[in-house]
N, C-alpha and C positions, 0 to 999 in steps of 0.2 A: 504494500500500500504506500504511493508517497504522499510526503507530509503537504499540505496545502497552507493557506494563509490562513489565520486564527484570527486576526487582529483586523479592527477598524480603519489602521495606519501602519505604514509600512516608509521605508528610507532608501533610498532610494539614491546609490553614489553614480555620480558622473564626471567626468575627466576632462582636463584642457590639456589640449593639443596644439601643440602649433602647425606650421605648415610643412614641414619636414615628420611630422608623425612622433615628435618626442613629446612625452607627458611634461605639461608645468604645474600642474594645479589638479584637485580636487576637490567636491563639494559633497557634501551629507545633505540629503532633502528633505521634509517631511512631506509624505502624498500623502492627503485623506479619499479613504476606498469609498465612504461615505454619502460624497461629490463626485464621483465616477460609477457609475455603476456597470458593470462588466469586467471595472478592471482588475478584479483580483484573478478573473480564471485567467484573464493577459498578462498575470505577473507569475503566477506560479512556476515556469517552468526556470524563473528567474531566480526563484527565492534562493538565498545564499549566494548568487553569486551576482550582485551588484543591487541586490531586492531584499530587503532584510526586516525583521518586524521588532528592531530595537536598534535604535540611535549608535548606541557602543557597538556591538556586534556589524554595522555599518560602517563606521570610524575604524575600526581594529582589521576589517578588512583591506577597506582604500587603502590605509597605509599596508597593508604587506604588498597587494600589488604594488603601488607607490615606489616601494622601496625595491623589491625584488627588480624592476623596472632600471631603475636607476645605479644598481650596483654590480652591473654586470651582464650580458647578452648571455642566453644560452639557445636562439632562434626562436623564443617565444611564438614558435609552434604556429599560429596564426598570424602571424605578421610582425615585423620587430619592433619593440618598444622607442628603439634606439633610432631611427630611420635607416638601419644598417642594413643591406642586401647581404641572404645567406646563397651558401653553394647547397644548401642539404646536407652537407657531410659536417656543419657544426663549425667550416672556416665565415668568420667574419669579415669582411670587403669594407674598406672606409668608402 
């Protein structure tokens, strides 16, 4: 069974990018589900990872991404953090 949203409000992190694709910045939001109606079944598949239904646990994530981002490339699998071009094999290209 997965878990679904429980709560009224949920938090909602989002990311500043510049134009090269490096993170500068992020924000913790509060969405009330209460003024959207439909949007909790459009969040669920989000919960935990950038949809969260407590403030901290929102905060405590951005920063791992955040940081993970910032201290290091290891092809971030979806696209680089870094705006750095991978070969696949794990070499990093300036």
């Amino acid at each position: 069974m997965s878990k679904g949203i429980n709560s009224n409000v949920v938090w909602i992190v989002s990311f500043e990018v510049d134009a090269a694709g490096n993170f500068l910045d992020y924000a913790v939001e509060q969405f009330d589900l209460r003024e959207h109606s439909g949007s909790a079944d459009k969040l669920n598949p989000l919960l935990g990872k950038g949809v969260f239904e407590s403030a901290e646990e929102a905060k405590l994530w951005a920063e791992k991404q955040f940081s993970n981002c910032n201290t290091g490339c290891s092809g971030c699998g979806g696209g680089c953090c870094h705006g750095k071009n991978h070969s696949g094999t794990g070499d990093e290209k300036e």
